[in-house]
N, C-alpha and C positions, 0 to 999 in steps of 0.2 A: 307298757302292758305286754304282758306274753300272752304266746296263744293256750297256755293251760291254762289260764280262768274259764270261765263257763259264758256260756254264747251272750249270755246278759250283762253281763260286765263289760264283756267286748266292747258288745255294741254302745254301751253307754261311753268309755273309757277308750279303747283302743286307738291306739293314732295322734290321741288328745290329751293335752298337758299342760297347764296355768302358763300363763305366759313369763318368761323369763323376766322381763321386766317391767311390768306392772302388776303381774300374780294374776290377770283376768284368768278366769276359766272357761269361757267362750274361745274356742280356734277364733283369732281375728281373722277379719276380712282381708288380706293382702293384695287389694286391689292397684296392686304396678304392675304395669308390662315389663317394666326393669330393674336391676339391682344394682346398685357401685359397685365396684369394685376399690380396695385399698390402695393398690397401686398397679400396672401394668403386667407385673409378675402373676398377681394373684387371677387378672381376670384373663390369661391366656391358663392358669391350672383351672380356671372355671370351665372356659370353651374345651379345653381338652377334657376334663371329666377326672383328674388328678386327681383336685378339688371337690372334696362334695360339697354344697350351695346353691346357690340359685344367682341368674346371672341375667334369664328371659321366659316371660313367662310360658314363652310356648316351650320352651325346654322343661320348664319344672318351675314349681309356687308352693307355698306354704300350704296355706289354704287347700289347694287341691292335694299338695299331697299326704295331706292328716287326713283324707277323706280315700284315700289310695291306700293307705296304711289297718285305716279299720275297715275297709273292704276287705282287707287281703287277713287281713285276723280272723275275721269272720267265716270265710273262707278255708281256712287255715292252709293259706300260701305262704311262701316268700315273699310275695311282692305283687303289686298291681301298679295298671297304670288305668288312669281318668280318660275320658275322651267327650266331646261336644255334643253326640248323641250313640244310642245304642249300635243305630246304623254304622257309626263311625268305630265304635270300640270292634264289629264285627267285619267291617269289609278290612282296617289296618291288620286286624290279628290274621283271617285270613291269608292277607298279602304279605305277611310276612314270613309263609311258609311257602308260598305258591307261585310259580313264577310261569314263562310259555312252556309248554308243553309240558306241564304237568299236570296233575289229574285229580279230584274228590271225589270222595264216598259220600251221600250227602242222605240223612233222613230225608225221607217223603212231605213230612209234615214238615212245615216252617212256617215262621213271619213272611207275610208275603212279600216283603222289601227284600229277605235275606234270600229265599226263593228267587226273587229274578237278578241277585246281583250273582247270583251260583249259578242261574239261566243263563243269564245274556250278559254280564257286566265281563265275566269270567272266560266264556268265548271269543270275546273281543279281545281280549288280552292275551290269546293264544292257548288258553285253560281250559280245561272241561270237568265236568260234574256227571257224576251215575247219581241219579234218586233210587234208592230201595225201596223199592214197591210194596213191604212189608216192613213190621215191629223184629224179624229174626234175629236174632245175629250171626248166626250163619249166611244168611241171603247179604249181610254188609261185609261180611268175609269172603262171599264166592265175587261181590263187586270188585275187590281187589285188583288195579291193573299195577304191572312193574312200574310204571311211572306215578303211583299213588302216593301224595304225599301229606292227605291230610284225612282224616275222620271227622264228620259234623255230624252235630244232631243234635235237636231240642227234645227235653223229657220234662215232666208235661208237653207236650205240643200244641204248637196253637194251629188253627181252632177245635181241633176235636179231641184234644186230649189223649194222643197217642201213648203210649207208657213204652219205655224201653231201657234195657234192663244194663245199667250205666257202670259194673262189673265185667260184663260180658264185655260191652264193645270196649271197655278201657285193655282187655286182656288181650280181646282178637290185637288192638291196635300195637299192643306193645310187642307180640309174637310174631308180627310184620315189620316191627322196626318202625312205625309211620307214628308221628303222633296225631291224638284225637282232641276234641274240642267240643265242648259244649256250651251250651247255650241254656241258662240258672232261669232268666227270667221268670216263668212262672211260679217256681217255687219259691224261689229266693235261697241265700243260705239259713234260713230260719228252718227252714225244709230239708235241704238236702245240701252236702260237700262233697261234689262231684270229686275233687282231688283227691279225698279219702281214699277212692275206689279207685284210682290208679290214674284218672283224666288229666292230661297233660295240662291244660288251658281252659279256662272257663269264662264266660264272657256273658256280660248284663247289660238287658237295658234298664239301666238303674232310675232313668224318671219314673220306671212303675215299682215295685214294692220297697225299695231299697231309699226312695225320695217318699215314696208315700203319700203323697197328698197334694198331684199334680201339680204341684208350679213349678218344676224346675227339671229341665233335659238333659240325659247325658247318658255317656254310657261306659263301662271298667270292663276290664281284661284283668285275672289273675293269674298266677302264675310262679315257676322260678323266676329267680332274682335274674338269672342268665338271660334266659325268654323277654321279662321284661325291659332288661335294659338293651336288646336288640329291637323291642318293638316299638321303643322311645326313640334312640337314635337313628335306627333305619327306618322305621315307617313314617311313625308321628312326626317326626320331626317337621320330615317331606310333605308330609300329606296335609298337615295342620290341624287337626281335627280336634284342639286340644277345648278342655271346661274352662269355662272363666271362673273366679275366685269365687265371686257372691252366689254361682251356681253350688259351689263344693260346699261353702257355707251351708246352704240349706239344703243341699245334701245330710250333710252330718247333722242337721240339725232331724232331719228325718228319721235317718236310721234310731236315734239312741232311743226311739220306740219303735222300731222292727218288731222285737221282740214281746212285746204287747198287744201288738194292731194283729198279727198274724192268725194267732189263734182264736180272735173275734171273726176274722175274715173267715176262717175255713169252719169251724162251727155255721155260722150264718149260711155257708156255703153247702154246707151238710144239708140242713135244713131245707131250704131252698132247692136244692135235687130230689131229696127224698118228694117234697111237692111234686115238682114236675113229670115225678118219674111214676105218682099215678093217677097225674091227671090226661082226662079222655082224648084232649083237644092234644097233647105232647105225642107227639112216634117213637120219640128217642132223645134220653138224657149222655149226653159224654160228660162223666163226672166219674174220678178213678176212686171215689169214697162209694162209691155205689157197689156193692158186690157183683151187678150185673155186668158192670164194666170188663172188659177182658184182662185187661192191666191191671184189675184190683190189687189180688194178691202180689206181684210186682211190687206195686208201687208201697204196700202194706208193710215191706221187708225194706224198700230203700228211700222212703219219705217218712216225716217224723206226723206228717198229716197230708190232705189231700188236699192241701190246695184250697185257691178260691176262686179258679175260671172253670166253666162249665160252657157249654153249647148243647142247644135244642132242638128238633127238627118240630115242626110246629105242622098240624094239617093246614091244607092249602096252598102247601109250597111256597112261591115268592110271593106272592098275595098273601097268604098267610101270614109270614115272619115280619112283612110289611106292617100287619094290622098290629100285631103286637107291641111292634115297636113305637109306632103312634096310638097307643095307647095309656101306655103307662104312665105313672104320676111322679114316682118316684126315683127311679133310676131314671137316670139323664142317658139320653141318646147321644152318645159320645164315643170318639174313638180312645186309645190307650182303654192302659189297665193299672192295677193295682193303687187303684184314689181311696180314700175315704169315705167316695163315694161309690154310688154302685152304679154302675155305668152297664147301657145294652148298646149292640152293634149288629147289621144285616152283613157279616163276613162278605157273600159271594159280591154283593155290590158295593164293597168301602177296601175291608184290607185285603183279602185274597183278590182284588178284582184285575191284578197283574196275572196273575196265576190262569193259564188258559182253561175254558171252562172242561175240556175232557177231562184234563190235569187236577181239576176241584174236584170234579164229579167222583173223580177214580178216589181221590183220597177221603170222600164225604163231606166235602163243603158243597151241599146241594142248596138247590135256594133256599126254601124254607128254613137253612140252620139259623140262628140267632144264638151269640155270642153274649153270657153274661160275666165282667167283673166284679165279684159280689162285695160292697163295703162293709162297713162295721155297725149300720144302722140298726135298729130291734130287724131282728130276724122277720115279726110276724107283721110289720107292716111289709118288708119285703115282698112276704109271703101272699098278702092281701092287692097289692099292686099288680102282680103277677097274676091272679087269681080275676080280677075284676078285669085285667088286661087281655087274660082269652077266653074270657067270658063272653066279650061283644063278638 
């Protein structure tokens, strides 16, 4: 499959092709950690990379890699590499740009894991990180130190949906020489091709929209073909952080409704904000489909829709976001995102709760916020849940 088919075929198609010999149309399972080789010649052009094949799984598999192939179609890279969780596709990518004494530009907002591994994981290692205390791009450009050698930032941002303008920082970063990197997860590529706009690296945690339907963990890096086979050999290798086959499986078995589930998600999504944002009992709706949102128009120019995470600030603060949350019927109290189902979460006390609290406060993860995953369920029972939920 080439990347000019249309995003639907991709996702159906891409990566994936009958099996040579038995004609299945399922990616099989390739569940070996190893591969023969023919004879001694062939499995030193294996280890040396001569050879393209497979030889170990943590080097490269079938399976993972037909699921590395329609990431990166979808995408519209050269190349991807799989990893064992999001965390892992994001600390390898990182470290394969960053070494001691070097330096990141880093959005404000983050996953709160990637937030402390650019905190504290990154100073340990002799690294440091600037957060930009604003959406500018100018303010991630005045961040610029000579020792800068990386650009991060999530658009959408979790948890409050920061918007930032993914043209811009691809430009500043390339007028600096630095390459930049972002971070797809909330929208997914259904949403948005950061590459398009000039972003060097893009990096998922593919257990939420990209798996779609919580069972299965991992996380991909797109990119050149160049990039990723430095980030296979150098990093992964080392670090190990690779997906197992039956993961990649139901992977790809995810995605080839990406393109179906998304626009239920973000409809449903729609709806669901427009509630919240006038009801008595909400202070404030982060949702970039709302025009009130400061990122609207942004996001209006370089997302195909808004998304399906939102955050709320609820009266009564952490009492408040509390009651909510034990209330509801239908959205499960759960951490991740992007399920089939619709999942709520108390951010400052679950995933930001690394993140110090001046550091929450400043960026708006205050107690009372409540993080929702909106699934694909009837919108109005959503609506109803939510409704009878801060009504008590």
């Amino acid at each position: 499959m080439n990347h000019h088919h249309q995003f639907a075929t991709l996702a159906v198609h891409a990566g994936e092709a009958p099996c040579k010999i038995t004609g299945a149309i399922d990616t099989p399972i390739y569940q070996s950690t190893t591969f023969a080789a023919v004879d001694s010649d062939e499995m030193a052009a294996l280890y040396s990379g001569e050879k393209p094949g497979y030889m170990y799984t943590r080097y490269g598999n079938p399976t993972v890699h037909a699921l590395e192939e329609k990431i990166a179609a979808l995408e519209g890279a050269e190349a991807g590499q799989a990893f064992a969780t999001g965390m892992a596709a994001v600390s390898s990518s990182i470290l394969a740009f960053v070494k001691a004494g070097d330096h990141v530009v880093a959005g404000r907002s983050l996953y709160g894991a990637t937030y402390n591994f650019l905190n504290r994981k990154l100073p340990d290692m002799g690294a440091s990180t600037t957060f930009v205390q604003s959406t500018r791009p100018e303010d991630f450009a005045k961040a610029i130190q000579p020792n800068t050698r990386l650009i991060y930032f999530e658009t959408p941002s979790n948890p409050i949906l920061e918007i930032i303008d993914i043209a811009a920082l691809a430009e500043i970063a390339r007028a600096h020489g630095i390459p930049s990197m972002m971070d797809n997860t909330f929208a997914s590529p259904a949403l948005q091709q950061p590459l398009k706009s000039g972003i060097s690296v893009v990096v998922h945690a593919a257990t939420k929209y990209l798996c779609g339907h919580g069972d299965a963990m991992g996380g991909a890096t797109v990119g050149t073909r160049e990039f990723i086979e430095h980030l296979n050999h150098d990093v992964l290798r080392d670090f190990g952080g690779v997906m197992s086959p039956f993961t990649a499986w139901l992977m790809l078995r995810g995605i080839r409704t990406l393109h179906v589930r998304m626009p239920v998600h973000c409809s449903n999504a729609q709806k669901v904000a427009e509630f919240l944002a006038q009801h008595p009992k909400v202070k404030r709706v982060n949702y970039p489909g709302l025009p009130a949102h400061p990122g609207h128009e942004l996001a209006r120019r370089q997302m195909k829709a808004f998304g399906a995470m939102m955050s709320f600030e609820v009266e009564g603060g952490y009492e408040g976001g509390k009651r909510v949350m034990d209330r509801v019927k239908i959205f499960f109290r759960a951490a991740s995102l992007g399920d089939t189902r619709s999942l709520i979460v108390h951010s400052a006390s679950t995933s930001h709760r690394a993140v110090p609290a001046e550091q929450r406060q400043a960026i708006g993860i205050t107690d009372g916020l409540v993080r929702l995953s909106v699934g694909i369920e009837d919108a109005e029972d959503l609506i109803q849940d939510l409704d009878q939920a801060l009504a008590g």
